[in-house]
ZASE-744694 format. One record per residue: residue in one letter; x, y, z of N, C-alpha, C in turn. Coordinates in steps of 0.1 Angstrom, whole numbers, padded with zeros to 4 digits, always signed. Layout:
<vovos>
AXYZXYZXYZ
...
</vovos>
This chain:
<vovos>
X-0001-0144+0256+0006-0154+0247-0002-0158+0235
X+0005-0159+0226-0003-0163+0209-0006-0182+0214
X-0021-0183+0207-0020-0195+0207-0007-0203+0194
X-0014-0216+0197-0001-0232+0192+0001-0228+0182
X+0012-0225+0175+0012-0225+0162+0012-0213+0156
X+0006-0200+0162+0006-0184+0157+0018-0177+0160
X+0019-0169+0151+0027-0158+0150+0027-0143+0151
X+0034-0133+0149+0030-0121+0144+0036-0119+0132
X+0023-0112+0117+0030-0113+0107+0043-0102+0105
X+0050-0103+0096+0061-0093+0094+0057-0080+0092
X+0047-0081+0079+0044-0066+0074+0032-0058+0084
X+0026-0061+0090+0020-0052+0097+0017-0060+0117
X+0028-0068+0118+0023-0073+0131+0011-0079+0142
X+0000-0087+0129-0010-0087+0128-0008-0102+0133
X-0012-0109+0149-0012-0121+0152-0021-0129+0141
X-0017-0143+0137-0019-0154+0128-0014-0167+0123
X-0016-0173+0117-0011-0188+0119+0000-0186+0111
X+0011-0196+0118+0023-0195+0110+0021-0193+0090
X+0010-0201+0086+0013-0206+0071+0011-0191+0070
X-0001-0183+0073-0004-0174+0066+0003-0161+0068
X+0010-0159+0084+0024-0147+0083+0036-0157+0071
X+0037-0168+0071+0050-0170+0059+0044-0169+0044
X+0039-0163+0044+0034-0159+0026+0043-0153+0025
X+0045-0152+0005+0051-0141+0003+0043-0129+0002
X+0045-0118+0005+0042-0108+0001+0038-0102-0013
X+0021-0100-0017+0018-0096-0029+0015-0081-0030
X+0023-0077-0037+0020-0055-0038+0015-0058-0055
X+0002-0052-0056-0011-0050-0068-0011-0040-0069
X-0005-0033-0080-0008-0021-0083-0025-0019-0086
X-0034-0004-0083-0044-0006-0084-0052+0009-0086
X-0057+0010-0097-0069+0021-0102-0072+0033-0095
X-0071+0047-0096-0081+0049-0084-0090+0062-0094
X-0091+0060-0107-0094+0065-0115-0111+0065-0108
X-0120+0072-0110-0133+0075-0103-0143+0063-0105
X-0139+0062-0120-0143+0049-0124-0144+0031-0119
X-0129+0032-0111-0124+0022-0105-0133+0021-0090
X-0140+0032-0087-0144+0030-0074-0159+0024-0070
X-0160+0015-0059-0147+0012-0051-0139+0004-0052
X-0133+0003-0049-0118-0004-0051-0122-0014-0044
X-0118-0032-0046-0114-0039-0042-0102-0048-0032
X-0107-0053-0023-0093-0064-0019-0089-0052-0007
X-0092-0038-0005-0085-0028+0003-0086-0031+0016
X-0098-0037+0022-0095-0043+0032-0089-0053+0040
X-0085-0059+0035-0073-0070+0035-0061-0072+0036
X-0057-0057+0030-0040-0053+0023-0034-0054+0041
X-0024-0058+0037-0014-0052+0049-0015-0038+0050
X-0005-0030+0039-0002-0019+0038-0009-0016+0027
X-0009-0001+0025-0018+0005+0013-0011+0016+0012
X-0006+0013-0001+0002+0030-0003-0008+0036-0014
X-0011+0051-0015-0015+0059-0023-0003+0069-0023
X-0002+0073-0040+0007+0084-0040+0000+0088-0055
X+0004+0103-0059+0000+0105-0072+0006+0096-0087
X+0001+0093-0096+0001+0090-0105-0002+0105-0119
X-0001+0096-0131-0002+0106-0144-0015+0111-0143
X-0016+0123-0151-0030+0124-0156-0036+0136-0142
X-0023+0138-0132-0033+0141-0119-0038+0136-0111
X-0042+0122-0117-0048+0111-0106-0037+0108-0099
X-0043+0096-0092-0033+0089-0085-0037+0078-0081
X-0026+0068-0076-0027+0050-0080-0024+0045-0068
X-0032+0033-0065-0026+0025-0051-0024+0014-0056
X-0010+0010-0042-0005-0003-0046-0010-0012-0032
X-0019-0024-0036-0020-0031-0020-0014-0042-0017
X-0009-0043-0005+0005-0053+0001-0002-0060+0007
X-0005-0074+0002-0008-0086+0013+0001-0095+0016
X-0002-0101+0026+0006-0109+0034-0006-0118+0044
X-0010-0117+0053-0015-0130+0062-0032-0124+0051
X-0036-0114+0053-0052-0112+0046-0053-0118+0035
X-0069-0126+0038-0073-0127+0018-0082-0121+0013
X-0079-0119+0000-0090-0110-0006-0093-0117-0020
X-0109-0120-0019-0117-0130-0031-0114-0120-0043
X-0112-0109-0042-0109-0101-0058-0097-0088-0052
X-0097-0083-0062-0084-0071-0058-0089-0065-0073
X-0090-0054-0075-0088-0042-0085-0096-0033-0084
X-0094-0023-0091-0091-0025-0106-0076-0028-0110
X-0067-0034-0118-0053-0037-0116-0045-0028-0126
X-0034-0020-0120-0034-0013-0132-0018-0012-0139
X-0012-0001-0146+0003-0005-0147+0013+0001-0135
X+0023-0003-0137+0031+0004-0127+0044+0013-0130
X+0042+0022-0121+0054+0034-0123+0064+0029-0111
X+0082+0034-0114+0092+0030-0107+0090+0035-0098
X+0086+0044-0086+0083+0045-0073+0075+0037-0066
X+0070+0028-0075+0062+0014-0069+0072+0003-0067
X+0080+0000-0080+0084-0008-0080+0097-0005-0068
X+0104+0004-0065+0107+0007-0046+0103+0004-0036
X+0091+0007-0038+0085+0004-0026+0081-0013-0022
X+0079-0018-0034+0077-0031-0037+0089-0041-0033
X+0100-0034-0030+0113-0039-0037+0118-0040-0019
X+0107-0031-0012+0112-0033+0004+0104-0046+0010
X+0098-0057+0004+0094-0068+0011+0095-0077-0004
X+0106-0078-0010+0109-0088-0023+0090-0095-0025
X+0089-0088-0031+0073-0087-0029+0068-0094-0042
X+0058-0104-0050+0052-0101-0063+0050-0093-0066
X+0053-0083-0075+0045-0070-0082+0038-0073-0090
X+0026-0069-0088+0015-0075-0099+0008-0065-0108
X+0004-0063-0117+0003-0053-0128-0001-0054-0142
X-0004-0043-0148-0008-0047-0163+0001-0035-0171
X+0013-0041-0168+0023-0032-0177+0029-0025-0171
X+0031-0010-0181+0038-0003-0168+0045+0013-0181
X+0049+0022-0179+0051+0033-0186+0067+0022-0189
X+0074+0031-0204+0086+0025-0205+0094+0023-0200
X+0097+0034-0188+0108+0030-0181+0112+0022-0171
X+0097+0019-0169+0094+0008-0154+0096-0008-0165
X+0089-0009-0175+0092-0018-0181+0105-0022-0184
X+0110-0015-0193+0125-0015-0198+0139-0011-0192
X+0137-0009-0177+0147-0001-0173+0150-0014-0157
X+0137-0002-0153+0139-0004-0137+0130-0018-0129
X+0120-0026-0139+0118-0039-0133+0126-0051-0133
X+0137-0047-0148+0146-0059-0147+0159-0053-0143
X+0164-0041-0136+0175-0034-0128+0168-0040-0110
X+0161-0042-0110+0152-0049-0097+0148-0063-0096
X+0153-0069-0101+0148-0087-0103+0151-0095-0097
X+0159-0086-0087+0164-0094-0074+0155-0094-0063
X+0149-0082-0066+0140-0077-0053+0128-0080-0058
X+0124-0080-0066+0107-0080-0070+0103-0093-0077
X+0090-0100-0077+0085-0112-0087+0078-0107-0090
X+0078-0103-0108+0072-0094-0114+0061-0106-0118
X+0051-0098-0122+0038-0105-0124+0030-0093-0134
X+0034-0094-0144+0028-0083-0156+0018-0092-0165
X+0006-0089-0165-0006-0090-0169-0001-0093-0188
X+0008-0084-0189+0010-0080-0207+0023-0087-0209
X+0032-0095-0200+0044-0100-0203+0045-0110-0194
X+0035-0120-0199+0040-0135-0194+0035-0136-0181
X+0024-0129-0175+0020-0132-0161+0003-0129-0161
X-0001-0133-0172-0016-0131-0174-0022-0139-0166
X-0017-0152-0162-0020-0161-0153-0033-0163-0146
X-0031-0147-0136-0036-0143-0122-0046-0134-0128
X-0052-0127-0137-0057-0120-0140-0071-0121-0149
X-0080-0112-0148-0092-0117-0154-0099-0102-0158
X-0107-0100-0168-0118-0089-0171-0129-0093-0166
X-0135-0081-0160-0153-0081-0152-0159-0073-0167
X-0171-0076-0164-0179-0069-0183-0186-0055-0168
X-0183-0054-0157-0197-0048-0152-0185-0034-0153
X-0174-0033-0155-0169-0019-0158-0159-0017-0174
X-0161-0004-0179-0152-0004-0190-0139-0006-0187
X-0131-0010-0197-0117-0009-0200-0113+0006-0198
X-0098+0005-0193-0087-0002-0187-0092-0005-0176
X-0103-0002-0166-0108-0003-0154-0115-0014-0149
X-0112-0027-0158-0118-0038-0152-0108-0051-0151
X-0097-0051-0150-0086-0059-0147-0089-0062-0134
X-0089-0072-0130-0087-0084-0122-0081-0096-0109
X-0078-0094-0104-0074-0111-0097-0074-0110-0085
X-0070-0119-0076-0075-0127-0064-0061-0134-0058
X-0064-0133-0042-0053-0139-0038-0048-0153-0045
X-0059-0159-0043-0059-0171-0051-0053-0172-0062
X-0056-0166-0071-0049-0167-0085-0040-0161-0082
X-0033-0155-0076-0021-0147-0076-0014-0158-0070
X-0017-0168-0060-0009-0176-0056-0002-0186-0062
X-0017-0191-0068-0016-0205-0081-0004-0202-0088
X-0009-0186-0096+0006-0181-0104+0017-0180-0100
X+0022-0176-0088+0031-0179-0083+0042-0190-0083
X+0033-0201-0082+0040-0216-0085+0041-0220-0101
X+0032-0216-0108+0028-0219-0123+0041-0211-0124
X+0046-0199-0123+0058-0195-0128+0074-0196-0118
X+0070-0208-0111+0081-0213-0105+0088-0201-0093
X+0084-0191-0087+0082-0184-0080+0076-0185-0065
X+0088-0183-0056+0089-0186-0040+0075-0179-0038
X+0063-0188-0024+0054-0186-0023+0054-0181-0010
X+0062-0182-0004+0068-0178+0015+0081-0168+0015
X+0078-0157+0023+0080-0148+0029+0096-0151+0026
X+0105-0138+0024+0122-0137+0023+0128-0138+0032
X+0124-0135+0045+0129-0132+0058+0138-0117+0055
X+0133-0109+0053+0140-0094+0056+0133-0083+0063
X+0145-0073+0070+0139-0066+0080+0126-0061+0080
X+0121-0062+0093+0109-0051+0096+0107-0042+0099
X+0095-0039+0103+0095-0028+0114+0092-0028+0129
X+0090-0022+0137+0086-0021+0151+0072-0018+0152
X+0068-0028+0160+0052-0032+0161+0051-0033+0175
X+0041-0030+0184+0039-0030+0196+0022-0027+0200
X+0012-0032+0208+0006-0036+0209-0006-0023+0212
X-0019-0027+0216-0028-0008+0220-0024-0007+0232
X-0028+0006+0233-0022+0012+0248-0034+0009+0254
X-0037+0012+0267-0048+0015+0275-0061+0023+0269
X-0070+0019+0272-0084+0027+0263-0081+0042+0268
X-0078+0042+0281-0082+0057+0289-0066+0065+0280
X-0058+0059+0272-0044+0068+0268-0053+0075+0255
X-0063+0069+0249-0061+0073+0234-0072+0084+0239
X-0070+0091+0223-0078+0101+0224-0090+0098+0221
X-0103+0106+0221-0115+0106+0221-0117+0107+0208
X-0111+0116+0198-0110+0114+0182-0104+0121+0179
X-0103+0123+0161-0092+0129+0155-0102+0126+0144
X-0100+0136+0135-0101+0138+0119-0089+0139+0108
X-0087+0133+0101-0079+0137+0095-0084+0136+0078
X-0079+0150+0069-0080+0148+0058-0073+0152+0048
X-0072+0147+0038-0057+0147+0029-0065+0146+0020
X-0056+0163+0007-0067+0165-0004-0061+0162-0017
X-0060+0147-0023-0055+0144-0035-0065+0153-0040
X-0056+0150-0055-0060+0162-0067-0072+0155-0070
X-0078+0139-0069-0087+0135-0078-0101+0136-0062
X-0095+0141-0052-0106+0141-0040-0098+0141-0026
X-0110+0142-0019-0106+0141-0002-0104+0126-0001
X-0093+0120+0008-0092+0109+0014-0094+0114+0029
X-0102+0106+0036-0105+0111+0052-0104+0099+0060
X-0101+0104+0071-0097+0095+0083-0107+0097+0099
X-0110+0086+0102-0120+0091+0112-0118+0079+0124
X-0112+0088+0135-0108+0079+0148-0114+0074+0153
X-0117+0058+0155-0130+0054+0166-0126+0048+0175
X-0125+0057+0187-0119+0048+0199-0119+0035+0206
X-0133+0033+0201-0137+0019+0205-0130+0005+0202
X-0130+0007+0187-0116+0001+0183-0102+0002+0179
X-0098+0015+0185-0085+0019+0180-0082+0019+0167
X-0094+0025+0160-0089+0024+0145-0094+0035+0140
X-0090+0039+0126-0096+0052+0120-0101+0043+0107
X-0119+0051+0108-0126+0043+0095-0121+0057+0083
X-0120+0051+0070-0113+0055+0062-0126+0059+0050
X-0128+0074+0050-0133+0080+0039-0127+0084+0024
X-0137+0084+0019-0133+0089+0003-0141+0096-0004
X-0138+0110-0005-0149+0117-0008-0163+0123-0003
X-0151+0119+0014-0164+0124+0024-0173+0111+0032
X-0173+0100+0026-0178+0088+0026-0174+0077+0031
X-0178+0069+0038-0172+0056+0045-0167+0046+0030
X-0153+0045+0032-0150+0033+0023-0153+0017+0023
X-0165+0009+0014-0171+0001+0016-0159-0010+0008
X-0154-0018+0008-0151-0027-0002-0156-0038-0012
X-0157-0034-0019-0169-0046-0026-0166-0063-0026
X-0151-0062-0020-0153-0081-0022-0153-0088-0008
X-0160-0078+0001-0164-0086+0012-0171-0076+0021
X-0180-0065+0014-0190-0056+0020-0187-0048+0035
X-0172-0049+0035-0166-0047+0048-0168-0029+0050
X-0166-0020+0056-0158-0005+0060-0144-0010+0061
X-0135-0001+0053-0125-0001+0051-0120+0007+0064
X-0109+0003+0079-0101+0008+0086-0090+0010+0083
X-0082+0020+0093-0065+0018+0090-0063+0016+0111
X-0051+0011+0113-0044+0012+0123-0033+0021+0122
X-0028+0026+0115-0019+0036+0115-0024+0042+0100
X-0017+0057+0102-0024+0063+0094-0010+0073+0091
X-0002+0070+0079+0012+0076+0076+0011+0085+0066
X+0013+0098+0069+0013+0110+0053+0030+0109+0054
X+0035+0106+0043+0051+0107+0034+0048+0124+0030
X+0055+0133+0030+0056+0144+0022+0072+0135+0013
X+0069+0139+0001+0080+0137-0008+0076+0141-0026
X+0088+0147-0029+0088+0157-0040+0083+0151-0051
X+0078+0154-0062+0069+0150-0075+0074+0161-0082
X+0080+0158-0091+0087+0161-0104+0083+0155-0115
X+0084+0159-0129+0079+0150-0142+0094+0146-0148
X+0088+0138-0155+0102+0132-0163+0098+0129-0175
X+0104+0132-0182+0103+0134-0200+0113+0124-0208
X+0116+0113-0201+0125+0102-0206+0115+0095-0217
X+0102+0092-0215+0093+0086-0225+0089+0094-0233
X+0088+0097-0248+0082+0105-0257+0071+0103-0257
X+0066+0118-0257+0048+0120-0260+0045+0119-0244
X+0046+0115-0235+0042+0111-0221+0047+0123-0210
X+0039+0123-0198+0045+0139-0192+0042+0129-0176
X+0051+0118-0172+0052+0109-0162+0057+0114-0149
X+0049+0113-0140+0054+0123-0128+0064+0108-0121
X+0073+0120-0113+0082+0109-0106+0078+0113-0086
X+0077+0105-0081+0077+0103-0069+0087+0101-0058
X+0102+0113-0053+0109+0109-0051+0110+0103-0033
X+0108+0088-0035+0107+0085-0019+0118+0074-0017
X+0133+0078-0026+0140+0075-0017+0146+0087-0012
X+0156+0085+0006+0160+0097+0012+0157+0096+0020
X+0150+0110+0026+0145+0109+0037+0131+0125+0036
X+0124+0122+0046+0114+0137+0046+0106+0141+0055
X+0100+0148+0054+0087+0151+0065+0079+0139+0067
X+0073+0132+0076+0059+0127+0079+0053+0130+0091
X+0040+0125+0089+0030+0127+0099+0026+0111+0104
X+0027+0106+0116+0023+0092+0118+0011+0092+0129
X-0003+0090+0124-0014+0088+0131-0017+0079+0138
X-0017+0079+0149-0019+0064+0158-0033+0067+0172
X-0039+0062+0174-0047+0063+0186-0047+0075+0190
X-0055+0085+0174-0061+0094+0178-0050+0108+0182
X-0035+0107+0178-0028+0114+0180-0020+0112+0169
X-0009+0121+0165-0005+0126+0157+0011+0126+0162
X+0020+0123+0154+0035+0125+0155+0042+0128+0145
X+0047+0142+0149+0052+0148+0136+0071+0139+0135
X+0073+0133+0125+0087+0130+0123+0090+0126+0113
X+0101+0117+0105+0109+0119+0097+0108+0104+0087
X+0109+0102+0073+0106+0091+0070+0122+0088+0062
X+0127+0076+0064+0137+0076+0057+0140+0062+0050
X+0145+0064+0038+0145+0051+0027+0160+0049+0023
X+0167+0044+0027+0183+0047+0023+0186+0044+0014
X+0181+0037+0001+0181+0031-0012+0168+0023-0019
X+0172+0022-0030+0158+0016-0038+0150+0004-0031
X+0161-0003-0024+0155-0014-0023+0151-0019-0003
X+0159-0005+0003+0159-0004+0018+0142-0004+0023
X+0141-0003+0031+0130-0008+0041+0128+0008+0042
X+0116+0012+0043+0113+0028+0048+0109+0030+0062
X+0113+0035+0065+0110+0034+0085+0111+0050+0089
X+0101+0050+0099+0096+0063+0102+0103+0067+0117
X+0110+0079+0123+0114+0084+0132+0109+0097+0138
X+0108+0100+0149+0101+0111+0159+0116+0120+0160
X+0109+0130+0165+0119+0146+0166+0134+0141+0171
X+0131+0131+0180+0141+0126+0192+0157+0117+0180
X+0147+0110+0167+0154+0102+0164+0150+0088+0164
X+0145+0084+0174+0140+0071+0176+0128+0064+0166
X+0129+0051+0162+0122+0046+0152+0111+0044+0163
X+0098+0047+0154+0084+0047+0159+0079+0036+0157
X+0072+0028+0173+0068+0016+0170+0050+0014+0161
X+0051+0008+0154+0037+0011+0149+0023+0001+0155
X+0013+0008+0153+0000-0005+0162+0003-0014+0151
X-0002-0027+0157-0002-0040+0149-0020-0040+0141
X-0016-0043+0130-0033-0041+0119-0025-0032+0108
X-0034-0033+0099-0034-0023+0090-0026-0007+0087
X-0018-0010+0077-0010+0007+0074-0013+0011+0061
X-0019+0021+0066-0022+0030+0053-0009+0045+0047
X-0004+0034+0040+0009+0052+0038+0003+0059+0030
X+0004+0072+0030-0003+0084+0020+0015+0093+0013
X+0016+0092+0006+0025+0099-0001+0019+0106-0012
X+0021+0122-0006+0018+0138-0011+0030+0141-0013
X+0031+0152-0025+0043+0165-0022+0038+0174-0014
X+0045+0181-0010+0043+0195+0005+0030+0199-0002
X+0024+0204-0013+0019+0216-0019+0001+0209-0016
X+0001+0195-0013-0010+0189-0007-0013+0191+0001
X-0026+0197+0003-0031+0202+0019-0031+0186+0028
X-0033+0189+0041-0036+0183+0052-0046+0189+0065
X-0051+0182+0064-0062+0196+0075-0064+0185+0091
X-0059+0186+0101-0060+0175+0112-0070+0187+0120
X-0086+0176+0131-0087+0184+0136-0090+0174+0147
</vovos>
């Protein structure tokens, strides 16, 4: 039984005190330019999505909810496959801009779902420059100031109440496996995954390397460990710009990592603003460990190497 007063939070089923599961939910878009690294606030996120971005690189967005994190960035703009994903926990989207169409199109076609927080339009609030990195790569902020902002712009500070997912507890030490490797080869590097049975978690490499966080000297883990296959196409709606698109509504291949095993099954998003939930060969929605989710969203043409 939870002690007096706790709960389990919504987005990753992570027991905690009621105040801090009823947050609202903050998704930060964030840097992963080489420059940017290492990234801040990553240990904290609920969820962590990585998918490709322009340029070849590629960009994460991090979802808090009960975790705090004294800094978060690099902060950067956002593309409309974020603002989806964002759009499945009416989330703050926090950012410093965004390509035209996310600006002009699809943040205010989403206003129902999202509390936009743009760095460049009226939500500088939450945001600050460090001198110790160059521009664009030194944007800013903190749960803290993201919250303050929150209210300074008259904006709900507790949780929407909308659906979840299935969360369910560790299994027995003697179920899990002994380890597992996993590595996934963005265009800008290896992201790696490394099972430790001890704690039922996979410590999370980059570039071969244990991910340290700089705003609380942590190793970065995951409890679940989710590769999305889903298609990347360009779109030529902005002139002069060659903007890849990420299509993750639908449904597709995934791979779902849990205690050291692997489950090949199916991820499916029924619309822009639906909840994405993951299913096994059988059909049935996969219950996920409670902690930390790392989603990885590749097109097929991305290696995966499991050993």
């Amino acid at each position: 039984p939870l002690p007096a007063g706790w709960v389990y939070a919504p987005l990753d089923g992570v027991a905690t005190t009621a105040a801090l599961a009823g947050r609202l939910p903050m998704a930060i878009m964030v840097d992963d330019n080489k420059v940017a690294r290492p990234q801040s606030g990553i240990s904290s996120a609920s969820i962590v999505y990585q998918a490709p971005a322009d340029g070849g690189e590629d960009r994460y967005m991090f979802v808090f909810q009960e975790g705090t994190a004294s800094a978060i960035g690099p902060v950067r703009s956002a593309r409309p496959y974020y603002v989806y994903w964002a759009d499945e926990y009416k989330a703050l989207l926090g950012h410093f801009g965004g390509d035209s169409q996310t600006r002009h199109f699809v943040i205010p076609a989403n206003a129902k779902y999202i509390y936009n927080m743009d760095a460049l339009s009226g939500g500088g609030c939450a945001y600050h420059r460090i001198t110790t990195r160059p521009s664009p790569h030194n944007a800013y902020t903190s749960s803290g100031a993201l919250i303050t902002c929150l209210s300074a712009r008259k904006y709900p500070t507790t949780y929407q109440n909308l659906p979840t997912r299935l969360f369910r507890p560790d299994s027995n030490p003697v179920n899990r496996a002994t380890a597992q490797t996993i590595s996934i080869a963005y265009r800008t590097g290896l992201v790696g995954y490394q099972f430790q049975p001890g704690t039922d978690s996979y410590l999370r490499l980059v570039g071969g390397q244990p991910e340290i966080d700089p705003a609380n000297n942590m190793q970065v883990y995951a409890r679940n460990v989710i590769v999305m296959y889903q298609a990347l196409t360009t779109d030529y709606s902005e002139p002069g710009h060659n903007r890849p698109v990420v299509h993750n509504v639908g449904s597709g291949k995934a791979l779902i990592f849990q205690e050291g095993r692997e489950i090949v099954g199916t991820w499916k998003k029924k619309n822009n603003t639906s909840l994405t939930r993951f299913y096994d060969s059988s059909g049935n929605e996969i219950s996920l460990l409670r902690g930390e989710i790392f989603i990885q969203s590749i097109p097929p043409t991305y290696g995966v190497t499991v050993k």
